[in-house]
LOVEXNU-995758 format. One record per residue (C-alpha): x, y, z; residue in three letters. Coordinates in nm, 4 decimals, always signed. Each point is the difference from the previous one (the first is absolute). Example, Ala and Ser with C-alpha at 12.3 -4.5 7.8 and 13.67 -1.06 7.14 Angstrom:
REM residues 2
+----------+----------+----------+--------+
!       xx !       yy !       zz ! residu !
+----------+----------+----------+--------+
!  +1.2300 !  -0.4500 !  +0.7800 !    ALA !
!  +0.1370 !  +0.3440 !  -0.0660 !    SER !
+----------+----------+----------+--------+
This chain:
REM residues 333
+----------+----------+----------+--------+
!       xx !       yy !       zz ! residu !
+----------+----------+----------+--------+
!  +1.1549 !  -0.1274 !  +2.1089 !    UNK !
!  -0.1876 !  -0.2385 !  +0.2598 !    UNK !
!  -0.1860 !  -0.3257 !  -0.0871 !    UNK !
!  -0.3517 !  +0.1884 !  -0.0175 !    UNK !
!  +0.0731 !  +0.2504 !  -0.2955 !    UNK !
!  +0.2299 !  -0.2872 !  -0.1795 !    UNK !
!  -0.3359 !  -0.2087 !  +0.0069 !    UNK !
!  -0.2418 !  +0.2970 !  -0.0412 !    UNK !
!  +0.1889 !  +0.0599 !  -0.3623 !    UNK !
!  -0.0131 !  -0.2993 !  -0.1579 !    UNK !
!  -0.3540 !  -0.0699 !  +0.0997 !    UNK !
!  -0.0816 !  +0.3183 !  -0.1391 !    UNK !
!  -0.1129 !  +0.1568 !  +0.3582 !    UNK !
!  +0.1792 !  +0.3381 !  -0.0521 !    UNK !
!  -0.0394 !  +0.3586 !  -0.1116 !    UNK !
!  +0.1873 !  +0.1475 !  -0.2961 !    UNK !
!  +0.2105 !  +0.1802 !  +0.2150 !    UNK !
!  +0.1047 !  -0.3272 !  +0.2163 !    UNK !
!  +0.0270 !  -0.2011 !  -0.3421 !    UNK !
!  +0.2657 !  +0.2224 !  -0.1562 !    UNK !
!  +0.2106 !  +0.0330 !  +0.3279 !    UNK !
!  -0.0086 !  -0.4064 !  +0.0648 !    UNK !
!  +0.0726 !  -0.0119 !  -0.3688 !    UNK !
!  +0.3504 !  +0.1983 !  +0.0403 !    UNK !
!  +0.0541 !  -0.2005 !  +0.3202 !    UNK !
!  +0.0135 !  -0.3249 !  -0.1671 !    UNK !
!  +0.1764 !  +0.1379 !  -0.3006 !    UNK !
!  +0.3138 !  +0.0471 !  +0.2624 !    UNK !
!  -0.0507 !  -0.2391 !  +0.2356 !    UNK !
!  -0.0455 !  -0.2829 !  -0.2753 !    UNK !
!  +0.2873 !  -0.1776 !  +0.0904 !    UNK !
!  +0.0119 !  +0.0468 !  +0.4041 !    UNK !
!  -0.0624 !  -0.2524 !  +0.2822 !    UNK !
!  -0.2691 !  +0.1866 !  +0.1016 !    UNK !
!  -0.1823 !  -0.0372 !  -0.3362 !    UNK !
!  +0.0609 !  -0.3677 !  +0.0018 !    UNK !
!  -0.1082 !  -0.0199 !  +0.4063 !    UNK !
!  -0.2982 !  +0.2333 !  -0.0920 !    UNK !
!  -0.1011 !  -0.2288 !  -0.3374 !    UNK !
!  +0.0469 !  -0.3310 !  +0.2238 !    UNK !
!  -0.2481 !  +0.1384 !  +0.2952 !    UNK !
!  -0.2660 !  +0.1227 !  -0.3065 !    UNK !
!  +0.0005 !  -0.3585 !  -0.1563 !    UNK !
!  -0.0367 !  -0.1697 !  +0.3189 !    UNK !
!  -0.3408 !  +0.1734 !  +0.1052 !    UNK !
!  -0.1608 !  -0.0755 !  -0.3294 !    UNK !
!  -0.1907 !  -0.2514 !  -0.1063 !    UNK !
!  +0.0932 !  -0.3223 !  -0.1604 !    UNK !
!  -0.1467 !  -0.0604 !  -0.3505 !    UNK !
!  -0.0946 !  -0.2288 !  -0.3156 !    UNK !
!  +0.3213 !  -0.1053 !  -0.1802 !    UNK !
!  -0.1897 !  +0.0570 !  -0.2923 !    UNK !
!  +0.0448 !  +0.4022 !  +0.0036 !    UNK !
!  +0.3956 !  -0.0355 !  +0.1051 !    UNK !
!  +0.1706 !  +0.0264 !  -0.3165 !    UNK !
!  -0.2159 !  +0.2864 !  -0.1420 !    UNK !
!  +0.0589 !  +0.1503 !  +0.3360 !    UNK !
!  +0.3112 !  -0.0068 !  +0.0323 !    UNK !
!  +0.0316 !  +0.1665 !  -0.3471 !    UNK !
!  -0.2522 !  +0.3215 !  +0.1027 !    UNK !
!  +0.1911 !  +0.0547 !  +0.3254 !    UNK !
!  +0.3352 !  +0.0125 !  -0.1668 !    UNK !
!  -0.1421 !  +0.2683 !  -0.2485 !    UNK !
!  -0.1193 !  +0.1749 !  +0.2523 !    UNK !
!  +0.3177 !  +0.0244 !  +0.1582 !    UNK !
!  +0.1376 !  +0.0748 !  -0.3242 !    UNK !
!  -0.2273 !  +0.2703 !  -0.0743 !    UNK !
!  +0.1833 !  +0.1740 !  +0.3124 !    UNK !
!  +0.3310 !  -0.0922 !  -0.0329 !    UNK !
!  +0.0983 !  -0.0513 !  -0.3005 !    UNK !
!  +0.0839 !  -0.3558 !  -0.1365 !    UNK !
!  +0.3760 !  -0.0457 !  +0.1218 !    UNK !
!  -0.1176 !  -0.0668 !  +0.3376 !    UNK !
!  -0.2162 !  -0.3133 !  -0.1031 !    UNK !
!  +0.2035 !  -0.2841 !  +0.0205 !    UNK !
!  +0.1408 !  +0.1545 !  +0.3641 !    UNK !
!  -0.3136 !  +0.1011 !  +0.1442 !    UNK !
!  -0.1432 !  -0.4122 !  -0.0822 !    UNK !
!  +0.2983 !  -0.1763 !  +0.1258 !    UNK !
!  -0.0585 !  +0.2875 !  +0.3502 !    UNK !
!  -0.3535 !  -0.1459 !  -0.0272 !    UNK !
!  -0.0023 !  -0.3567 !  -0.0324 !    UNK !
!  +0.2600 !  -0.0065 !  +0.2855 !    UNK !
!  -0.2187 !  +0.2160 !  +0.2147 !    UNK !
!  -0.3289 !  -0.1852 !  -0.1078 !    UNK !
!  +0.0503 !  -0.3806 !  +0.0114 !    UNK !
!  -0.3543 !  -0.1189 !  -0.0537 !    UNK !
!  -0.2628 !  +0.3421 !  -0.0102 !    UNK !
!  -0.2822 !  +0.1825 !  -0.1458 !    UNK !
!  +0.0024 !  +0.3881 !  -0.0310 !    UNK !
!  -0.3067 !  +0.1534 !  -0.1140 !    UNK !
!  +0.0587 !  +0.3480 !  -0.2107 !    UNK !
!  -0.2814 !  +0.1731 !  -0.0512 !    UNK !
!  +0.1508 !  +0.2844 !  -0.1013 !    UNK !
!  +0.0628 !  -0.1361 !  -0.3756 !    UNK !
!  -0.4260 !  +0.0104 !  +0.0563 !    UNK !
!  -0.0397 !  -0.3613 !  +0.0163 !    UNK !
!  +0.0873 !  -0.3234 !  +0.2377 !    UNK !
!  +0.3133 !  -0.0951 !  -0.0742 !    UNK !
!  +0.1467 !  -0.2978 !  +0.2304 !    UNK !
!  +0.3445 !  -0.1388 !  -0.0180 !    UNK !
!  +0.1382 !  -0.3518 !  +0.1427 !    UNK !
!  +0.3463 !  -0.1274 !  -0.0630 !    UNK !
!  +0.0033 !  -0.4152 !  +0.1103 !    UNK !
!  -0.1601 !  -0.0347 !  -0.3406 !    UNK !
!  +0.3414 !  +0.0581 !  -0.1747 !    UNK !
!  +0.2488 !  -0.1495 !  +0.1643 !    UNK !
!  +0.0676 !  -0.3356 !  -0.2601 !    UNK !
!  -0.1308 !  +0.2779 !  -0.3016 !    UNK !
!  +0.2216 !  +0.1891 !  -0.1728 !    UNK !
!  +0.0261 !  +0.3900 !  +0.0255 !    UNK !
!  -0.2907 !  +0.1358 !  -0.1685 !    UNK !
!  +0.0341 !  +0.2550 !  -0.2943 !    UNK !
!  -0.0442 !  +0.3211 !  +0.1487 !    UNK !
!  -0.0350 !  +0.3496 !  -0.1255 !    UNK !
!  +0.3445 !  +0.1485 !  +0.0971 !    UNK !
!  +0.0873 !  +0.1989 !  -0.2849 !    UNK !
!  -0.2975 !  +0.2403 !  +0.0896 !    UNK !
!  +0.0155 !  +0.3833 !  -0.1293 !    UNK !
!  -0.1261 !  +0.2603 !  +0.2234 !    UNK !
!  -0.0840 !  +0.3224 !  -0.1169 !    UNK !
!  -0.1514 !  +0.2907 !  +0.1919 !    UNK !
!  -0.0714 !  +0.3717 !  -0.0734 !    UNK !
!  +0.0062 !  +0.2257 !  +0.3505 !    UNK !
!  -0.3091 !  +0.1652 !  +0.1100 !    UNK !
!  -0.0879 !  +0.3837 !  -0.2006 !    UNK !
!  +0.1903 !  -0.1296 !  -0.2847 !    UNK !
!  -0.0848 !  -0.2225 !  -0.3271 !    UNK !
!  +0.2156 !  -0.2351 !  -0.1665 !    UNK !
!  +0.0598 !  -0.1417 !  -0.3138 !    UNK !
!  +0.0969 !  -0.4104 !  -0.0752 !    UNK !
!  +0.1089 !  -0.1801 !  -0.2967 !    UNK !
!  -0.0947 !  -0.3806 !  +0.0334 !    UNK !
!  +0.1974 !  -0.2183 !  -0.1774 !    UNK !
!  -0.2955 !  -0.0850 !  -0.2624 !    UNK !
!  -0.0270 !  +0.3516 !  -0.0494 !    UNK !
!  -0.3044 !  +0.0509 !  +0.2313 !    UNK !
!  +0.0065 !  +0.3471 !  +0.1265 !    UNK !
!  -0.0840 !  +0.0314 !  +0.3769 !    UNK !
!  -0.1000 !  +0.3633 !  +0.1299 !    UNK !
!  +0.0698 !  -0.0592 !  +0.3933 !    UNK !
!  -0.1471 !  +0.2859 !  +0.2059 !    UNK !
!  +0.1183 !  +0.1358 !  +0.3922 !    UNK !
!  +0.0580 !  -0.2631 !  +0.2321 !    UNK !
!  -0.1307 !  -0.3475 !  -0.1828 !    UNK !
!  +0.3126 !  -0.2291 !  -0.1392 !    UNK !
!  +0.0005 !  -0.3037 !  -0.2470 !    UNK !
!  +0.1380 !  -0.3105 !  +0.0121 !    UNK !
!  +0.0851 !  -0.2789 !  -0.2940 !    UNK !
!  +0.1963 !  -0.3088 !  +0.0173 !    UNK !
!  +0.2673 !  +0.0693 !  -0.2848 !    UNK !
!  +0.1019 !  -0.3732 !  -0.0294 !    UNK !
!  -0.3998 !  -0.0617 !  -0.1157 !    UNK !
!  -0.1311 !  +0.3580 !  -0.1302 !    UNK !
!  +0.0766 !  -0.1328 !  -0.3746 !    UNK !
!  -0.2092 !  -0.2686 !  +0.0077 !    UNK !
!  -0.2701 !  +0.0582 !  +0.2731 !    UNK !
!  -0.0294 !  +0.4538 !  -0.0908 !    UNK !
!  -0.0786 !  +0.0088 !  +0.3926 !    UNK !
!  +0.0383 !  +0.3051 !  +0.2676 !    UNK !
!  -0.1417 !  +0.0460 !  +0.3317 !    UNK !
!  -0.1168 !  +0.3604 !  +0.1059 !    UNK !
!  +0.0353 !  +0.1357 !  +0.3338 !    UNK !
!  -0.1804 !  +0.3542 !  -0.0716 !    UNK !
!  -0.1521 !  +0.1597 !  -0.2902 !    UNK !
!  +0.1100 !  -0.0250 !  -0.3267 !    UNK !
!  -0.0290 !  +0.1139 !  -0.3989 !    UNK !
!  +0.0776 !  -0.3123 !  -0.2374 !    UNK !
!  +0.0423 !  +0.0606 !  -0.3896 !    UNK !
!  +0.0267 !  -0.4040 !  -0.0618 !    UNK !
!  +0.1831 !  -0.0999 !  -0.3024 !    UNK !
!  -0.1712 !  -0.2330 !  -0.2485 !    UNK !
!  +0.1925 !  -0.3408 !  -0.0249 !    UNK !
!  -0.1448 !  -0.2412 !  -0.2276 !    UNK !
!  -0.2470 !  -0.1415 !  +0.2194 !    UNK !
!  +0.1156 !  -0.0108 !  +0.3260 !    UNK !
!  -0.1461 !  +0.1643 !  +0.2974 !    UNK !
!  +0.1274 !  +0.2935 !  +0.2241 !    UNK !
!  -0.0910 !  -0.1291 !  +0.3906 !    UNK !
!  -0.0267 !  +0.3019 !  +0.2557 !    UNK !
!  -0.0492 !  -0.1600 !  +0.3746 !    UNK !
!  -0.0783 !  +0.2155 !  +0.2536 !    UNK !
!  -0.1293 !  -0.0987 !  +0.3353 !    UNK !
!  -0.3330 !  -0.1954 !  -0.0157 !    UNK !
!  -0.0344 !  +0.1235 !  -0.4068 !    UNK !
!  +0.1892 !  -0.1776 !  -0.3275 !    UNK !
!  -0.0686 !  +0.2337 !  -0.2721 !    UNK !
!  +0.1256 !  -0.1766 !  -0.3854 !    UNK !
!  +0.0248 !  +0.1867 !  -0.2963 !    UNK !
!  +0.1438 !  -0.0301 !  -0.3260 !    UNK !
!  +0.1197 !  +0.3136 !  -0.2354 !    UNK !
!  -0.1995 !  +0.2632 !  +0.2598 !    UNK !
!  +0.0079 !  +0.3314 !  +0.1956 !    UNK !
!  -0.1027 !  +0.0399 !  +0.3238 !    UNK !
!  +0.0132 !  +0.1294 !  +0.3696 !    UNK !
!  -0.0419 !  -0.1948 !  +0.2748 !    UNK !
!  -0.0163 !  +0.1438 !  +0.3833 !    UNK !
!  +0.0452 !  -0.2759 !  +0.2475 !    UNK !
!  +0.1837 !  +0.1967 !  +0.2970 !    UNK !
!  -0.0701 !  -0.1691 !  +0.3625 !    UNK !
!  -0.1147 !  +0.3784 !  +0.0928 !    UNK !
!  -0.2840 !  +0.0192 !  -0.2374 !    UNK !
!  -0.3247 !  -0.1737 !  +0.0782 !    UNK !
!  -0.0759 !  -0.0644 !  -0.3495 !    UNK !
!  +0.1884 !  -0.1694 !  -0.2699 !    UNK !
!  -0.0592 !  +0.1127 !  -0.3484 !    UNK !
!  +0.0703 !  -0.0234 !  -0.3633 !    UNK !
!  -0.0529 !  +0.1992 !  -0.2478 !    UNK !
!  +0.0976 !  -0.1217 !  -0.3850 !    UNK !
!  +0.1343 !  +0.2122 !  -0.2650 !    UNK !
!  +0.0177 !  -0.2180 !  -0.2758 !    UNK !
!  +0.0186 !  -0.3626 !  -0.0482 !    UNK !
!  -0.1936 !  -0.2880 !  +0.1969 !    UNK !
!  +0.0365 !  -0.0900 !  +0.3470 !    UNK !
!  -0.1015 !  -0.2722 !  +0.2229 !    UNK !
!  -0.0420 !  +0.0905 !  +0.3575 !    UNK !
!  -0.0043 !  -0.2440 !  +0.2775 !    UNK !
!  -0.0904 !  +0.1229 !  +0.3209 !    UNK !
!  -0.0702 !  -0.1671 !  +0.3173 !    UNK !
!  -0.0642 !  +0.2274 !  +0.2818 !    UNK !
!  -0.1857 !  -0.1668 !  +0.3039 !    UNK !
!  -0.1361 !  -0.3451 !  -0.1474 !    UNK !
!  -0.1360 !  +0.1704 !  -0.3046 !    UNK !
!  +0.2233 !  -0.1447 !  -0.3368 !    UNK !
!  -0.1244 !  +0.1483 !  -0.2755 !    UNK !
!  +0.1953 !  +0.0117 !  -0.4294 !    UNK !
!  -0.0932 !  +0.3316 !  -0.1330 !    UNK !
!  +0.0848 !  +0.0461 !  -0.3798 !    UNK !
!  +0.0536 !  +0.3839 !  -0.0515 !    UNK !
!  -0.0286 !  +0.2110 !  -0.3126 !    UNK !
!  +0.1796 !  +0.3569 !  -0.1130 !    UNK !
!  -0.1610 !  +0.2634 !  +0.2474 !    UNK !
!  -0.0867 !  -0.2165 !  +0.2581 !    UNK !
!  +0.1043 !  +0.0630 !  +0.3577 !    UNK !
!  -0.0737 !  -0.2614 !  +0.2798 !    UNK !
!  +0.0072 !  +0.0875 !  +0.3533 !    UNK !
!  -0.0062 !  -0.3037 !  +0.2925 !    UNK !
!  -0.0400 !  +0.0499 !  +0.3329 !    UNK !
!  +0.2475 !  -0.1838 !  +0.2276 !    UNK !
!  -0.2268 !  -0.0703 !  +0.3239 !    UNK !
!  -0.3290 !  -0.0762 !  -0.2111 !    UNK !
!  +0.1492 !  -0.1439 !  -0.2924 !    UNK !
!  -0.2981 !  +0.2744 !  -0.1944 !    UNK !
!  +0.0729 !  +0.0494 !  -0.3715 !    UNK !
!  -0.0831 !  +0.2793 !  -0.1976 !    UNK !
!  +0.0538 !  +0.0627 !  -0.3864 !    UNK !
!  +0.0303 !  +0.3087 !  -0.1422 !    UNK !
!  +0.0530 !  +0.1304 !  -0.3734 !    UNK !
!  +0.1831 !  +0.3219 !  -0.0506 !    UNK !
!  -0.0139 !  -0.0260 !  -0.4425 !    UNK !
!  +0.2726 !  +0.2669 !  -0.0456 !    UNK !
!  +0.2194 !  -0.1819 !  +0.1874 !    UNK !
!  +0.3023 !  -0.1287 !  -0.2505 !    UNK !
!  +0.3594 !  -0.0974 !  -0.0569 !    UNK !
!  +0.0433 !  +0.3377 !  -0.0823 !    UNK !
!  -0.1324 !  +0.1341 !  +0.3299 !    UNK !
!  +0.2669 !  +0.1802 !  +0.2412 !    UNK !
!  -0.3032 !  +0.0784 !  +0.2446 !    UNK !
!  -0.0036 !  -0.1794 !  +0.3602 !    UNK !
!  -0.3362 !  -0.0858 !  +0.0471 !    UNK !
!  -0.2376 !  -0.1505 !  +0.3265 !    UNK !
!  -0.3467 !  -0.0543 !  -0.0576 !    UNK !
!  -0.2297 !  -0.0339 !  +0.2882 !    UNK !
!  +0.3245 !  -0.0365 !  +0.2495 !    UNK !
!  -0.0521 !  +0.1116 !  +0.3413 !    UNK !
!  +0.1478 !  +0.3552 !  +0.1626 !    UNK !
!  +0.2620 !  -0.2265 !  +0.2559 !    UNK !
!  +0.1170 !  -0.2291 !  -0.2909 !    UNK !
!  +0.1082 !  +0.3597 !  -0.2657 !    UNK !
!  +0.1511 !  +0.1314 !  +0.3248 !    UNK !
!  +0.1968 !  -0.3189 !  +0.0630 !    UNK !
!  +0.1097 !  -0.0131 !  -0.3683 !    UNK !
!  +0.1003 !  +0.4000 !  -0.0101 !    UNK !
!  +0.1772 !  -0.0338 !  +0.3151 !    UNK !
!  +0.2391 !  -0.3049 !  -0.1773 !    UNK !
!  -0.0023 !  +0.2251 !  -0.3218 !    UNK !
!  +0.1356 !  +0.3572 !  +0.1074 !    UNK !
!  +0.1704 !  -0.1484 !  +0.3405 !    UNK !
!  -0.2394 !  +0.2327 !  +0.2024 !    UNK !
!  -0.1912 !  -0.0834 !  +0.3096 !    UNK !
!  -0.3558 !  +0.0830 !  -0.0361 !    UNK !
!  -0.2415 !  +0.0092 !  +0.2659 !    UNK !
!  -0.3746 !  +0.0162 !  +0.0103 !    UNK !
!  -0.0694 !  +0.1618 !  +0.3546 !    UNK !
!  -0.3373 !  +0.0018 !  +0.2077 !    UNK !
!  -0.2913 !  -0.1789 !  -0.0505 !    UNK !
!  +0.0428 !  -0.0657 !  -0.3920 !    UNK !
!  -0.0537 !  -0.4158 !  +0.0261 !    UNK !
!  -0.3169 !  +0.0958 !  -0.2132 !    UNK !
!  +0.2624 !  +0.1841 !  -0.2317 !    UNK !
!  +0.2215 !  -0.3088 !  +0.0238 !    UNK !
!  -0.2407 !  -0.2022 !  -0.1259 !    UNK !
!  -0.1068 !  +0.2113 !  -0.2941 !    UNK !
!  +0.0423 !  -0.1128 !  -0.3681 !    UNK !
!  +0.1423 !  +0.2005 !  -0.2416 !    UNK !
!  +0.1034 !  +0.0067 !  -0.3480 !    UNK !
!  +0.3166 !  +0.1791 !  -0.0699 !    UNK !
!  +0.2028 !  +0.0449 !  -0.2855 !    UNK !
!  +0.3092 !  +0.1484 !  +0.0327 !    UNK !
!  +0.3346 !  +0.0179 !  -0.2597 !    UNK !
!  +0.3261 !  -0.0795 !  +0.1741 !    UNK !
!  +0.1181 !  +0.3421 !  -0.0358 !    UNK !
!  -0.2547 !  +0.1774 !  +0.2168 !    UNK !
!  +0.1461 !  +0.1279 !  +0.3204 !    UNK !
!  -0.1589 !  -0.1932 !  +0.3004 !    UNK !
!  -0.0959 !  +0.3747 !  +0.1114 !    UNK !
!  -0.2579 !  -0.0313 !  -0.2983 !    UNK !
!  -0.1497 !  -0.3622 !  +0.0603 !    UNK !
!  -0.0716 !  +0.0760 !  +0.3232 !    UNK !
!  -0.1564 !  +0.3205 !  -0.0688 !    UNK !
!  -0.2400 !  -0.1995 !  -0.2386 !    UNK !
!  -0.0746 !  -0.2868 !  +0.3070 !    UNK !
!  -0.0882 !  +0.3133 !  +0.2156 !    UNK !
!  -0.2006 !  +0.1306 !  -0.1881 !    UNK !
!  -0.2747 !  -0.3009 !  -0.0422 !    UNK !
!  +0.0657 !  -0.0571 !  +0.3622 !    UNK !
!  -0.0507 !  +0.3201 !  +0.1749 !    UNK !
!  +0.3532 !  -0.0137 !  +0.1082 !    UNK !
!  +0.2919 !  +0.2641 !  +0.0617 !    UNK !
!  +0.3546 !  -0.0300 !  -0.0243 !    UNK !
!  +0.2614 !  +0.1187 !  +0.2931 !    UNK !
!  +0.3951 !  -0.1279 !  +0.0437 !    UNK !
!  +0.1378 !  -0.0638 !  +0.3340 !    UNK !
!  +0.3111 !  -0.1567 !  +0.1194 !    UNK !
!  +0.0573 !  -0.0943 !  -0.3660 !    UNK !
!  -0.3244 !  -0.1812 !  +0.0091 !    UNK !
!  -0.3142 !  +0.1211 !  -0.2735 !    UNK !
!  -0.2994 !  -0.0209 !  +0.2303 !    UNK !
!  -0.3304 !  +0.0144 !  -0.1687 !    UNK !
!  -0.2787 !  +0.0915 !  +0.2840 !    UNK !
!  -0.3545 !  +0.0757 !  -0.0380 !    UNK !
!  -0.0443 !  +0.4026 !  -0.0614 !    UNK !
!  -0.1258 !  +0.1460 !  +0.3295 !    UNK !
+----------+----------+----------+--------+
């Protein structure tokens, strides 16, 4: 890996395809030279920052690392770093905020508490997966999208971050919160269903509640906004415009096996089929317009993918054809 795609992934300058391979690069090259030579040249080209924002970066940059590697490598990786970094900033966008890191601040302080006893857990890409919290919580992880919870804390804090898209059946707990972070969203519950799709491919991120109460905390390009939702609703934010849009599907309950998007666009159910049935899908020729189109499908997990996109072809004037193990869905001649 050279200097320009070690910096292009963690500022977040990178395509799926270049995220996933730097992400298995650094998962065996954690403890190399050339990690440490690569980390040292990164630090050194960005820019100094306010002390203020050191320890709480520090802390985000470390799960991040985590949420790669697994926690072992923690206390390894920091010692690599500090050594490397002397006194440096790194900003990382690709957690979807600044984060800045400088290490003269420390040197008389004692070694802050950090979250090394981190939990990853991931579900591969056409598959779902099934996790048992350790309150009980039930998380539904679908294809490619991982959590990750800091064991040492989980008891007291009820805390995951998602990396993906996600079904949570939250177990009730006196009266203490369930805290879902996902990248520029907090979502808290208490004793609630619901789905949340955050993955980087989408444009939108949305939630849609089963049952409960939720509290949704977006803030997607200066616009910071609580929403309270109710059973049935389903929020949808766009991630360049920060645009929110409420939507109330009443049959929608606990009970409810259905997979549901209201008013989400063509590219986004693509994106979210392709990660479900570990397919590529393709929308060939000029079909931006169908891209762009809003649908709403409803779809039980069961249905063969053969049969949802059937249904999307149909409202869009669309045909199916498979080549080179790729579905291709063209305009009909």
């Amino acid at each position: 890996m050279d200097k320009t795609e070690f910096e292009n992934y963690f500022t977040g300058k990178c395509t799926d395809e270049q995220r996933m391979a730097a992400e298995q690069w650094i998962n065996a090259n954690i403890e190399t030279e050339e990690f440490a030579r690569l980390s040292r040249e990164m630090l050194e080209n960005m820019p100094f920052s306010d002390p203020s924002e050191t320890r709480r970066a520090y802390r985000q940059l470390n799960r991040r690392i985590a949420s790669i590697c697994g926690a072992s490598i923690l206390p390894r990786w920091r010692k690599r770093l500090r050594q490397a970094a002397g006194i440096a900033a790194v900003a990382a966008l690709g957690f979807g905020c600044a984060i800045f890191i400088t290490f003269d601040k420390w040197k008389n302080e004692p070694e802050p508490q950090l979250l090394t006893e981190l939990v990853q857990q991931y579900c591969r890409r056409g598959a779902s997966r099934n996790i048992l919290l350790p309150d009980s919580t039930i998380v539904t992880l679908f294809g490619d999208s991982r959590i990750v919870y800091d064991r040492n804390t989980f008891d007291d804090m009820r805390q995951v971050w998602l990396f993906g898209d996600a079904f949570f059946d939250v177990a009730k707990q006196g009266g203490s919160s369930f805290d879902v972070k996902c990248i520029n969203t907090d979502v808290r519950v208490f004793g609630t269903s619901f789905e949340v799709l955050s993955h980087d491919a989408d444009e939108n991120f949305e939630v849609s509640l089963y049952s409960g109460s939720v509290r949704v905390t977006p803030c997607y390009n200066g616009h910071s906004d609580t929403l309270r939702l109710h059973p049935g609703d389903v929020v949808r934010i766009d991630k360049q415009s920060g645009t929110i849009t409420r939507h109330t599907v009443p049959w929608l309950g606990k009970d409810s096996t259905d997979v549901v998007y209201i008013g989400s666009k063509v590219s986004d159910i693509l994106s979210r089929l392709e990660r479900r049935y570990n397919k590529t899908i393709v929308l060939q020729g000029h079909t931006q317009e169908v891209a762009d189109t809003r649908l709403n499908l409803i779809y039980h997990p069961t249905d063969s993918l053969e049969t949802i996109l059937s249904a999307i072809c149909e409202f869009s004037d669309l045909h199916i054809t498979e080549q080179n193990e790729e579905i291709i869905l063209s305009q009909k001649p």
